[in-house]
Backbone bond lengths (Angstrom), bond angles and torsions (degrees), N, CA, C in turn:
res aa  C-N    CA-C-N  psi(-1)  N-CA   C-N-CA  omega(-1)  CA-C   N-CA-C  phi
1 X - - - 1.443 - - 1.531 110.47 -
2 X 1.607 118.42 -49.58 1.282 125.66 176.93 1.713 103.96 -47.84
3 X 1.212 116.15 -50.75 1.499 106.02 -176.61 1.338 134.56 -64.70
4 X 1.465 110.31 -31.46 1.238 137.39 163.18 1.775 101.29 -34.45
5 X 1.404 118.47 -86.26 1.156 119.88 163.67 1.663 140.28 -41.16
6 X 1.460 100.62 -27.13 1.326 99.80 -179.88 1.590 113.53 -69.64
7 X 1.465 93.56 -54.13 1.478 111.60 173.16 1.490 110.73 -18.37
8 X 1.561 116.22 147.49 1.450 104.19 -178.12 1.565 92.33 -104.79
9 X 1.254 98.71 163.50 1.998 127.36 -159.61 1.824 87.17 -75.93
10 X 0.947 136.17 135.13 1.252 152.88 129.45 1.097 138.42 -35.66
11 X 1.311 165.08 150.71 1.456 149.85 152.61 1.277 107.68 -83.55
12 X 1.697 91.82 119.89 1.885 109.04 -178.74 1.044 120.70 -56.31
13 X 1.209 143.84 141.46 1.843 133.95 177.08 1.636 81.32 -107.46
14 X 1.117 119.11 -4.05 2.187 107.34 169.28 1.552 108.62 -49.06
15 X 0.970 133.37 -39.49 1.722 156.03 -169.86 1.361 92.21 -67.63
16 X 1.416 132.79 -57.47 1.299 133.51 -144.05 1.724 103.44 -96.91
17 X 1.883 103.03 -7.01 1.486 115.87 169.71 1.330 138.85 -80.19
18 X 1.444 97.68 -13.72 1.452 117.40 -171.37 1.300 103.56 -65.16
19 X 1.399 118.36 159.55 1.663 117.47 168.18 1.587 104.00 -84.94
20 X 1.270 119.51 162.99 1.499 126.94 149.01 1.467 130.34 -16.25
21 X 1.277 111.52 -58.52 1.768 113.33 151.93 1.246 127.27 -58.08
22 X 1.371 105.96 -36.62 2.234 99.08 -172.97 1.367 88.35 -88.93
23 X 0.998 117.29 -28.73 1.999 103.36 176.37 1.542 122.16 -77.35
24 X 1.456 109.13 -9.02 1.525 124.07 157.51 1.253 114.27 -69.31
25 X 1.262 100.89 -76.04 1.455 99.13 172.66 1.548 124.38 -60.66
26 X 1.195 133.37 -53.03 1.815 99.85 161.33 1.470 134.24 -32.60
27 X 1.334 94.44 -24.78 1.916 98.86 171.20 0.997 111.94 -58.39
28 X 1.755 122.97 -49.71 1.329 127.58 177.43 1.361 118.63 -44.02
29 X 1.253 93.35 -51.07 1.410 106.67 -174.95 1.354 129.75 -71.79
30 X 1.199 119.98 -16.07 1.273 142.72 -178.97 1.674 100.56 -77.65
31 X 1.544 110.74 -57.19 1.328 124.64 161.94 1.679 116.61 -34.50
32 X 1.298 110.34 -37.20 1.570 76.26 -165.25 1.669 91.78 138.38
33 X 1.281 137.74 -55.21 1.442 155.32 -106.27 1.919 82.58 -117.80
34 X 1.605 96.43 146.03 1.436 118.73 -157.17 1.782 82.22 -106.55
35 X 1.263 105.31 179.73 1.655 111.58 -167.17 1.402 93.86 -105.64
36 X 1.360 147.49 -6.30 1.932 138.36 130.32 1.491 102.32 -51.79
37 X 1.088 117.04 -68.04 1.781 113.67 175.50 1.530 128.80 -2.75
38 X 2.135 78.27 -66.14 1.389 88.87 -171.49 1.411 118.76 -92.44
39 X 1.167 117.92 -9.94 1.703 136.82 170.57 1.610 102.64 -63.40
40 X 0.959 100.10 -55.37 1.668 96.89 172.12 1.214 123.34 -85.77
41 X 1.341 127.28 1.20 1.390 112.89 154.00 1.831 118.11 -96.37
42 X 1.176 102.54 -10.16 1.451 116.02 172.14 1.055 123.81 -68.45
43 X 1.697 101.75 -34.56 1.535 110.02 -153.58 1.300 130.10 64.30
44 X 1.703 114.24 30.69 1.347 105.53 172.55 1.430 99.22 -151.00
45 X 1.822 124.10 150.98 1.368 126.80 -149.44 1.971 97.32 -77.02
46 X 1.780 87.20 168.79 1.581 101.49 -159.75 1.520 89.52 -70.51
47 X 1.014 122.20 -17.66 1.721 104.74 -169.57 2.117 109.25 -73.59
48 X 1.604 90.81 -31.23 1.535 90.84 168.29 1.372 120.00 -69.94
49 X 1.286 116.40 -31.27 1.261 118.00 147.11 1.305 138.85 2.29
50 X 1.753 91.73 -88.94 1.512 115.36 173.67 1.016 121.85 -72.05
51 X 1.741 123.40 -13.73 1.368 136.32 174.64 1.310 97.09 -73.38
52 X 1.296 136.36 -46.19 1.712 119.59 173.85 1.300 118.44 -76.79
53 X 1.130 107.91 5.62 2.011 105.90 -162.29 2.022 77.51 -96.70
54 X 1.169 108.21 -55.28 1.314 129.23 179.14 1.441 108.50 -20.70
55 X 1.568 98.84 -56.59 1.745 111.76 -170.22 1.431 108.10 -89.06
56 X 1.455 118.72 -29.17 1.521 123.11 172.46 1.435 114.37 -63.20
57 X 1.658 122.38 -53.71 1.653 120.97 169.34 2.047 104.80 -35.50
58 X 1.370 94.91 -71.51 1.523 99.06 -175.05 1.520 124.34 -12.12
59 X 1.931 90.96 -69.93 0.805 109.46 179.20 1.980 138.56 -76.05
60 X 1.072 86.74 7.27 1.638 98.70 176.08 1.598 108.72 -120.59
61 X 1.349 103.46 -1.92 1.412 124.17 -179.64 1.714 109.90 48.34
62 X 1.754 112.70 61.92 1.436 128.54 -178.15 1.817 101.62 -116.92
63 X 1.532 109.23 -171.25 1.094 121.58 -178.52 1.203 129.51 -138.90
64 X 1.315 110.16 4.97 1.617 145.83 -166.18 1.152 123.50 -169.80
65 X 1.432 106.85 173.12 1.574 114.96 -171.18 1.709 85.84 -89.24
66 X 1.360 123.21 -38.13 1.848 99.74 -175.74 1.388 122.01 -52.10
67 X 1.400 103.80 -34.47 1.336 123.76 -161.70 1.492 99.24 -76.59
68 X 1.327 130.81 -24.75 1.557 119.83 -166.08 1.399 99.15 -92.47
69 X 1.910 117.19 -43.27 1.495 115.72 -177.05 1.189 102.52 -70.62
70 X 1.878 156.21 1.05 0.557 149.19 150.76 1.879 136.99 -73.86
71 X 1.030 79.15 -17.75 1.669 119.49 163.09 1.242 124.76 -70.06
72 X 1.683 110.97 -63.75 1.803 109.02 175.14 1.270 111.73 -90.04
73 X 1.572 119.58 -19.62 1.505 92.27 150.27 1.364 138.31 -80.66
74 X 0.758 127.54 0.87 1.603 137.59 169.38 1.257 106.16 -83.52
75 X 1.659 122.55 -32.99 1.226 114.72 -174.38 1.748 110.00 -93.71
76 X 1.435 118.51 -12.45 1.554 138.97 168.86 1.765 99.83 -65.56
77 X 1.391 120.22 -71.21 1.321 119.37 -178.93 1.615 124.47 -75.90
78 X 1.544 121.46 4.45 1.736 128.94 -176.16 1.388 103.55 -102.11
């Protein structure tokens, strides 16, 4: 377990997996911007929304929206 942590963090290529939409929308999200926010600036309903937030957690292997904007920015500035 100790090593697990010690180990230093890597730069994720999970970030670089997203499609065009889940990498839109993490922008939002990164921003600041609530999932009505971004539905209405998209132009497409909140449930599609969560259908990419859905596939973005997966795929960055997170559990939240902190956890993902905490993610592409770390992976934006590493």
């Amino acid at each position: 377990m100790l090593k697990l942590f010690s180990a230093p963090y890597q730069k994720s290529a999970d970030v670089q997996n997203l499609t065009p939409k889940e990498s839109e929308v993490l922008s939002f999200l990164v921003r600041g911007y609530s999932y009505k926010m971004i539905a209405s600036q998209l132009k497409i309903s909140i449930e599609t929304i969560r259908f990419h937030v859905k596939n973005m957690y997966a795929k960055l292997h997170v559990n939240s929206k902190s956890e993902a904007v905490a993610k592409a920015i770390y992976n934006k500035f590493n």
